[in-house]
C-alpha positions in Angstrom: 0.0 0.0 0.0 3.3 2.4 0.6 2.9 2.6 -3.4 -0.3 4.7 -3.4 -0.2 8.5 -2.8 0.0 12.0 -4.6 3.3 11.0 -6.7 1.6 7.8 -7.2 -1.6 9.7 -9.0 0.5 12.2 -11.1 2.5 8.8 -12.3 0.1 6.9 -13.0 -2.7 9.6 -14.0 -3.7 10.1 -17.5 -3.9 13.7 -19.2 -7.7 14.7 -17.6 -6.1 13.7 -14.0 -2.9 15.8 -14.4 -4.5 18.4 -16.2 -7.3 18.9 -12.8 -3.9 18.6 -10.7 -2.6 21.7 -12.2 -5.5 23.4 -12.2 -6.0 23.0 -8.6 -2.4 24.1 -8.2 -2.8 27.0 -9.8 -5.8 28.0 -8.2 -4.0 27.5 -4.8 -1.0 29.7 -5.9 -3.9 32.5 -7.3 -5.7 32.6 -4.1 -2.5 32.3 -1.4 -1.4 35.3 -3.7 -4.6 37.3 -3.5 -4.7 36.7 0.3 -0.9 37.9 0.8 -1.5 40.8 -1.2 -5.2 42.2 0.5 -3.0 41.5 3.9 0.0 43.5 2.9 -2.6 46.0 1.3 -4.9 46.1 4.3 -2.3 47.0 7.3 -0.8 49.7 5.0 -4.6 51.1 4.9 -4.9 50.6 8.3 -2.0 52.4 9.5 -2.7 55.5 6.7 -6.6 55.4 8.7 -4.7 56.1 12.3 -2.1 58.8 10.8 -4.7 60.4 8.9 -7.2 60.4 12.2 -4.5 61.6 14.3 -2.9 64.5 11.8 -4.9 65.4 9.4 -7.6 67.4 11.8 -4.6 68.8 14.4 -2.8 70.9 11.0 -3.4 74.6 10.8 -4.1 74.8 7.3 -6.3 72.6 4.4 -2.7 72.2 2.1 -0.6 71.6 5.4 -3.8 68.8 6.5 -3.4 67.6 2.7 0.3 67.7 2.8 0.4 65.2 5.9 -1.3 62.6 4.3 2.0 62.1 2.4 2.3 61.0 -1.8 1.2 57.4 -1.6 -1.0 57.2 -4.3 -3.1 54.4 -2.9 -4.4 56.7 0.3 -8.4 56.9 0.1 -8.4 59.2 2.6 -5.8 61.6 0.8 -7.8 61.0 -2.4 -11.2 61.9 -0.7 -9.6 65.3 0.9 -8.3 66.4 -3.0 -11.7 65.6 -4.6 -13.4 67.6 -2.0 -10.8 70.5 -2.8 -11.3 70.3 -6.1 -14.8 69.8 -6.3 -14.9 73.5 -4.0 -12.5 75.3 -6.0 -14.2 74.0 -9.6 -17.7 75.3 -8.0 -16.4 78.7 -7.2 -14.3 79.6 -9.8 -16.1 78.2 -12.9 -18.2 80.6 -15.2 -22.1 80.5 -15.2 -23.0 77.4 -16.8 -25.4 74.5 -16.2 -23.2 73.5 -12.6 -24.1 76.8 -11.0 -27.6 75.2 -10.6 -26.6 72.6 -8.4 -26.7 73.2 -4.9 -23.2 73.3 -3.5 -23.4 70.7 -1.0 -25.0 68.1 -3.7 -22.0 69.3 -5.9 -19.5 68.5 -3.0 -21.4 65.1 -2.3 -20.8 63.9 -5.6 -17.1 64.5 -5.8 -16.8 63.1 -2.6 -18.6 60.0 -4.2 -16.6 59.6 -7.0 -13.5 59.1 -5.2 -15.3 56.5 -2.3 -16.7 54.5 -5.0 -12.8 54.7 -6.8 -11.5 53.5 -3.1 -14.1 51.2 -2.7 -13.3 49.2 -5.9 -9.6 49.3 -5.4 -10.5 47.4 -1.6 -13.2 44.7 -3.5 -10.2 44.4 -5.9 -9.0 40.7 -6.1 -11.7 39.4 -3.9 -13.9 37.9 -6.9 -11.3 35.4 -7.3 -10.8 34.1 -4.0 -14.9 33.5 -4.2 -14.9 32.1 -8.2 -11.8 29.5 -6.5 -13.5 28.8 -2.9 -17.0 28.1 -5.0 -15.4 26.0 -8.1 -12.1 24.0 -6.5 -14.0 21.4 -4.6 -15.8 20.6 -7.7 -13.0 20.6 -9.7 -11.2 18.1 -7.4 -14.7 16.2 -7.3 -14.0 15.8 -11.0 -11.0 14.6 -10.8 -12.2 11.9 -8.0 -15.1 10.6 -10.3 -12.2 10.2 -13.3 -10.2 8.6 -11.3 -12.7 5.9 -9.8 -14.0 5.9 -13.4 -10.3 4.4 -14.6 -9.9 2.7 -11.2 -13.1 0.6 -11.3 -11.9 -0.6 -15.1 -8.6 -1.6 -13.7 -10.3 -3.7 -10.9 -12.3 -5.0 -13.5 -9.5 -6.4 -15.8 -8.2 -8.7 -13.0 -8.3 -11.9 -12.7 -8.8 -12.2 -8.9 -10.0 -8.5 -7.8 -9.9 -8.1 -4.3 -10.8 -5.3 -1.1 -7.0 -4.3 -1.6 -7.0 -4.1 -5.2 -10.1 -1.8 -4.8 -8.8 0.3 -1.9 -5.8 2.0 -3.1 -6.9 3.1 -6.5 -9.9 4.4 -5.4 -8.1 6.0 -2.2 -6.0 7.2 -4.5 -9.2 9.0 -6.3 -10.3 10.5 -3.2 -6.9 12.5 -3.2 -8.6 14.5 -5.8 -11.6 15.6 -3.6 -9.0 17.0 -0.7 -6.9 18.7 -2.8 -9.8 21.0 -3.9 -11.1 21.2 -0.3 -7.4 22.3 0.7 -7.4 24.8 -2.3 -11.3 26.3 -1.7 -10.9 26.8 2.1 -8.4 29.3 2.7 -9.6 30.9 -0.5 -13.1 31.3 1.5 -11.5 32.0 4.9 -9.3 34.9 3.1 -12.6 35.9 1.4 -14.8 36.6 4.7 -12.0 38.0 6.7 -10.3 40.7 4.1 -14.6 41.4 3.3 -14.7 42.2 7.3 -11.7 44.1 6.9 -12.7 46.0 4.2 -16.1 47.0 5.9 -14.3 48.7 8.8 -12.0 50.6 6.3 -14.9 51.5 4.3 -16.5 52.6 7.4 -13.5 54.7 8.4 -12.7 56.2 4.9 -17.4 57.6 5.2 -17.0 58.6 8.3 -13.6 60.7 6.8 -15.9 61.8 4.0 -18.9 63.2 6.3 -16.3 64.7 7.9 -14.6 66.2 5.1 -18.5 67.2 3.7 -19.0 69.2 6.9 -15.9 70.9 7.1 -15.7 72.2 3.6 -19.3 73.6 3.8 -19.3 74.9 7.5 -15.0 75.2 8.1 -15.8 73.0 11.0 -16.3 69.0 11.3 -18.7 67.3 13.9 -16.6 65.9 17.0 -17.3 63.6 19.3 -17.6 65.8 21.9 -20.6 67.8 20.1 -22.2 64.6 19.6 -21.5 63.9 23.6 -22.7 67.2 24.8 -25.9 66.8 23.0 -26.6 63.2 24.1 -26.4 64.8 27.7 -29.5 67.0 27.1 -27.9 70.3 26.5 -29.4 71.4 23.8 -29.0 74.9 24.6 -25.3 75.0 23.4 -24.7 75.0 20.5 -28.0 76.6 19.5 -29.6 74.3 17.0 -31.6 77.3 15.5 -28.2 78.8 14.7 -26.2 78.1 11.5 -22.8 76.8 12.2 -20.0 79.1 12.6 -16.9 78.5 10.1 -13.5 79.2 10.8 -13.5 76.9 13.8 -10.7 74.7 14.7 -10.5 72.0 12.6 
């Protein structure tokens, strides 16, 4: 029985057998990729989320806040500060035309919008093939199980004296197949649910970053957790909610 095993299927497998081998391994080395990559990807984001909650909102000035996100050119939240700038200045400096009938704020919005759903797309990037390979390899290896008992079971029958032994190891042999896709599809699926958690709570962070940035650009002041705290204790009196916001606060 020493004789059966993986080297013994490749061997001994005809071109349909190898052939669902390699497509299994390749699958394996897609999705171990994908998964190395979103990881990589994701604590870069995360650590751009904590320097851009702690800097961005302590600089003096809007190009000085800009400036400390830094270059990188994958930065959301850097990307979501420029649209908003540039969705401001366009508004105000462009001639009468058919934009000078939308209301500033909607105008804003949609800039803002734009460059979510940009960041949002690069973070979903990749993920469609970790689900195509977690949804596909076990039934690709299943394939190559049923082929395999297919050619074992017309082995057994060609001998003289077929036996439990002579059965066992070519159909063990079979059942490889079905475990190699399960090893393939489940860390594509476990790399699929936890870089989709991940990317809810960076999505999460980069909206709550764009609310912020809405408010700000509109009002020169953002809504901080201690304005929502002071209201949630009943004083309702201070800030006056029948007053507009005051710009020029610090941001």
């Amino acid at each position: 029985m020493n004789e059966f095993g993986i080297e013994h299927v490749w061997l001994q497998g005809d071109i349909i057998t190898r052939a669902v081998a390699l497509v299994l391994l390749v699958m394996s080395i897609m999705s171990w990729s994908v998964i190395a990559i979103k990881c990589i990807q994701g604590a870069g984001l995360r650590k751009i989320a904590q320097r851009t909650k702690h800097r961005f909102w302590r600089e003096k000035t809007l190009p000085s806040a800009i400036e400390s996100l830094g270059n990188n050119g994958n930065n959301p939240f850097r990307d979501l500060a420029i649209a908003g700038h540039a969705a401001m200045s366009h508004q105000y400096n462009i001639e009468a035309g058919i934009s000078n009938n939308l209301d500033i704020s909607d105008w804003l919005a949609r800039g803002l919008k734009n460059s979510m759903d940009d960041s949002s797309a690069r973070l979903q990037s990749g993920l469609g093939i970790l689900a195509s390979i977690g949804s596909t390899a076990p039934f690709v290896g299943l394939l190559g199980t049923v082929w395999g008992i297919y050619h074992a079971l017309q082995s057994i029958s060609l001998a003289d004296q077929p036996d439990l032994a002579h059965v066992a190891g070519p159909v063990g042999e079979a059942l490889i197949m079905t475990a190699f896709g399960l090893f393939v599809a489940i860390p594509a699926v476990l790399g699929f649910n936890t870089i989709s958690r991940r990317n809810r709570g960076l999505q999460h962070a980069i909206a709550r970053f764009a609310h912020d940035l809405h408010a700000y650009y509109l009002t020169g002041s953002r809504i901080t957790t201690a304005d929502v705290t002071e209201l949630r204790a009943g004083d309702m009196a201070a800030p006056n909610l029948a007053q507009p916001f005051r710009a020029g606060q610090s941001m």
